[in-house]
N, C-alpha and C positions, 0 to 999 in steps of 0.2 A: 718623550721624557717630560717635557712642558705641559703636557696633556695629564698625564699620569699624576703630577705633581697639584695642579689645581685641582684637581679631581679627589685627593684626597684629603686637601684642606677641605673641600664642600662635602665631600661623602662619608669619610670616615667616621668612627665615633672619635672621640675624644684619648678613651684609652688606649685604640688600635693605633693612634699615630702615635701616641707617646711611643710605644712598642717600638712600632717602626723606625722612627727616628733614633732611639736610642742601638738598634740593632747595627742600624746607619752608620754610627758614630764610630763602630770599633775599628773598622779602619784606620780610621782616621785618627783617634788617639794612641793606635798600637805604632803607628807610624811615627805620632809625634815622642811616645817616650820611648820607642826607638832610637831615637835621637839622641834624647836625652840623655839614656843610657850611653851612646858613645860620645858622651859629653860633646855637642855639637847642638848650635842654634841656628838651626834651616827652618826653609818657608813653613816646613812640615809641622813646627813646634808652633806657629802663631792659627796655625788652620785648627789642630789638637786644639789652643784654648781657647780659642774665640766660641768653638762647639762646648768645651766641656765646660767652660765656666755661663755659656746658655744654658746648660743642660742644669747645670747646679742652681741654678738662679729659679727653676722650673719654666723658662722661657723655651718649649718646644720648639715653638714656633718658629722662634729665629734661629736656631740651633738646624732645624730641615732647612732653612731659607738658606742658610750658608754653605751647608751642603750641597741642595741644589745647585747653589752657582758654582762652586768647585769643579763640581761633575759637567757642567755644563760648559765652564775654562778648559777643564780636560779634554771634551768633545770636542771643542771648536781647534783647539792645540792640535790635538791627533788629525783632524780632518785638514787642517791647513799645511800641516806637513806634509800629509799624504798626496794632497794636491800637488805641492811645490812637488815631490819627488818623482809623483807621475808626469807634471808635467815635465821635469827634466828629463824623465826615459821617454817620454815620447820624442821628445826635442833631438833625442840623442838614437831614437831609433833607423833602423834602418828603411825602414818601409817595403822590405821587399817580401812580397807573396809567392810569385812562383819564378822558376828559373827555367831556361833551356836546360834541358839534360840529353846528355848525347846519347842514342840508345842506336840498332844494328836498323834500325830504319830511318837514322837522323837523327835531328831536333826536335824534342817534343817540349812544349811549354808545360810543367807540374806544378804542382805545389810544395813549396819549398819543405813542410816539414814531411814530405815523401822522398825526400830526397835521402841516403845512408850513405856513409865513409866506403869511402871506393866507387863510388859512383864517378861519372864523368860531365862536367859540368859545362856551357859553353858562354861565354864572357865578351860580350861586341863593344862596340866601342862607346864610350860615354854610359855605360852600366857601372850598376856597383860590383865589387864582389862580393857575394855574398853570403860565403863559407870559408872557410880555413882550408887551403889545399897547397898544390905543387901541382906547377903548370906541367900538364903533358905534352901540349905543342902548342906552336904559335908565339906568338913576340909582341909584346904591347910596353907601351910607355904607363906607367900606373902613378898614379898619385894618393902616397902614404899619409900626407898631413892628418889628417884624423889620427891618426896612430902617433906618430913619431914626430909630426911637427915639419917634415922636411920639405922645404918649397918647392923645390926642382923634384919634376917624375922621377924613379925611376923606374930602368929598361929589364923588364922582365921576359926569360924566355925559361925554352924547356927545361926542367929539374927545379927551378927555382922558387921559392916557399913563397903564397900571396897572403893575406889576410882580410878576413868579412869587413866590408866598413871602406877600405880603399877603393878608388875611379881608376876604371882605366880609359885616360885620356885621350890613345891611338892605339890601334892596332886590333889583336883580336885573340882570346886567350882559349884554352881548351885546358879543364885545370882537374883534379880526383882530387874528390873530396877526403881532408883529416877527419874534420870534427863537425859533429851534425850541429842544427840552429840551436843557439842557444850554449853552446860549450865553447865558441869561439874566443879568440884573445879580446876583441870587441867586445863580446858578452861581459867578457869575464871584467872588464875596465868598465862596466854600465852598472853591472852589480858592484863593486867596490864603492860607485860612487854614490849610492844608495846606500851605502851600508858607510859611508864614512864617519861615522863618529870617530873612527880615532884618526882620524884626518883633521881634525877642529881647527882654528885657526886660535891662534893667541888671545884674540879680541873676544873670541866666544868664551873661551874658557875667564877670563878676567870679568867678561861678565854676568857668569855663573857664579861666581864666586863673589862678586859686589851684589849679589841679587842675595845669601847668604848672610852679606854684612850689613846687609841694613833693618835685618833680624834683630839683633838689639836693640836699635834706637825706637823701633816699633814697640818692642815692649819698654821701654824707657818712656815715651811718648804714651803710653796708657798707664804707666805707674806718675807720672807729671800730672793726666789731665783726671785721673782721680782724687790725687790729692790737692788740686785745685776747685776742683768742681764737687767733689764727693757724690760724684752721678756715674753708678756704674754702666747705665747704657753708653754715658757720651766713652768711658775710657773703653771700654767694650769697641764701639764706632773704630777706635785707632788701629786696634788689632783686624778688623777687617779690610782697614785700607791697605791695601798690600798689590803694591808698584814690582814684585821681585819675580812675580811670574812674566810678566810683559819683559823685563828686561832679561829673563833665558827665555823667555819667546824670539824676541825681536833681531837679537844677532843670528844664529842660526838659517832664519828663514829669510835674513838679507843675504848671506852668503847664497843660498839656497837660489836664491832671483838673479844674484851675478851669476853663479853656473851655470843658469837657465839662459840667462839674457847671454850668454859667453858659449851656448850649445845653439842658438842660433845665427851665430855665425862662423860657425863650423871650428869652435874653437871647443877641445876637449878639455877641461880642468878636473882634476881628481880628487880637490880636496879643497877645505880654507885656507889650510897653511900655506897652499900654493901662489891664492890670489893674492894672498899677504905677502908671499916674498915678491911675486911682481910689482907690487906697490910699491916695493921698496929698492926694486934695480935701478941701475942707471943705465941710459941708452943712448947713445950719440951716432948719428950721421955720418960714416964715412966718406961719402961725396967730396970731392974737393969743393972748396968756397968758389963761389965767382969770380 
């Protein structure tokens, strides 16, 4: 995109980037009076004038330069999210490739996504589970914390529901598979937490919405320093200084790092709202004193 971009400041003619840029713009102004129309002053309405009042001035130039960087705050936003979120699934995956599966000649080690519902799967000790099933025989002590948070194993034996994601601690399980990789209750708590947006935590949405309010004083701040200065570039400058994307960048992608930083240590959190009401429990010691 960096490449592309100097490339047609050196190459182009003159009237092909006019084109260009102006083709550019419409996004970006349908967006801001968008807005407008819903009577509402977002980041969206200072990005619209900062372009279209370059574009009116016949300032191409800085009209694509703004653009550019836009697209470019876009790019790096989308890629840092994606990051955070992949690495929270990884953090939070299971790692498991292939299982024992019990077949009429024993144990065979497969590959887990060769594995189907009804198959029989076999479970030693200090393994994960790694499918959604109901043991058929055998008896182990299992450890749900992943799931459910509960310290103490517990003792599973024949009939009894397991779930992918849980240790079994002792013993040794032989279990028919529910639900193939990937449909598991596990699964299904890995995708939610990927897809949280409506999990937000108060602090993000507060500062989504402070990143919105400082929308007016932005343009207040360009209608001051023109009529101070009577220099349309310096009040121009004011409209491009814009602090409101970094502040809905910036919450998000810390929650995003406690998740991360709280999935390696085998602590599952589902959401912001969560780690916010943890912040806000009280916890005391039962212990007797000395």
């Amino acid at each position: 995109m960096t490449i592309f971009h100097f490339a047609r400041k050196l190459f182009l003619p003159m009237p092909l980037r006019i084109a260009y840029t102006a083709v550019r713009s419409l996004p970006y102004l349908w967006r801001g009076l968008t807005c407008l129309l819903r009577r509402k002053l977002e980041v969206e309405v200072l990005d619209a004038l900062s372009i279209g009042v370059s574009m009116l001035r016949g300032d191409f130039s800085t009209a694509g330069s703004v653009m550019f960087l836009l697209r470019l705050g876009e790019l790096l936003e989308e890629w840092t999210r994606k990051k955070s979120l992949g690495d929270l699934s990884r953090c939070m995956s299971l790692n498991v490739d292939r299982v024992w599966q019990q077949t009429a000649e024993g144990e065979v080690l497969v590959p887990i996504n060769q594995v189907r519902p009804g198959d029989a799967v076999v479970v030693h000790t200090g393994s994960v589970i790694p499918l959604d099933g109901r043991v058929l025989d055998g008896e182990a002590s299992v450890n749900q914390a992943s799931l459910t948070g509960e310290a103490e194993p517990v003792r599973k034996s024949a009939g009894a529901v397991v779930y992918a994601g849980t240790v079994v601690e002792e013993g040794q399980l032989v279990m028919t598979v529910k639900q193939q990789e990937g449909n598991g209750r596990y699964d299904q708590i890995v995708q939610m937490i990927e897809a949280s947006e409506k999990l937000k935590s108060s602090s993000e949405t507060r500062a989504a919405a402070l990143a919105d309010k400082l929308v007016p004083y932005s343009l207040l701040g360009t209608a001051v320093t023109y009529a101070l200065t009577r220099n349309p570039t310096r009040a121009i400058s004011i409209l491009m200084v814009d602090f409101s994307c970094a502040l809905k960048l910036s919450m998000p992608l810390a929650v995003l790092s406690a998740m991360r930083e709280c999935g390696s240590y085998h602590i599952t959190v589902k959401g912001g709202k969560y780690l916010e009401a943890l912040a806000k429990a009280d916890s005391c010691s039962t212990r007797p004193a000395p």
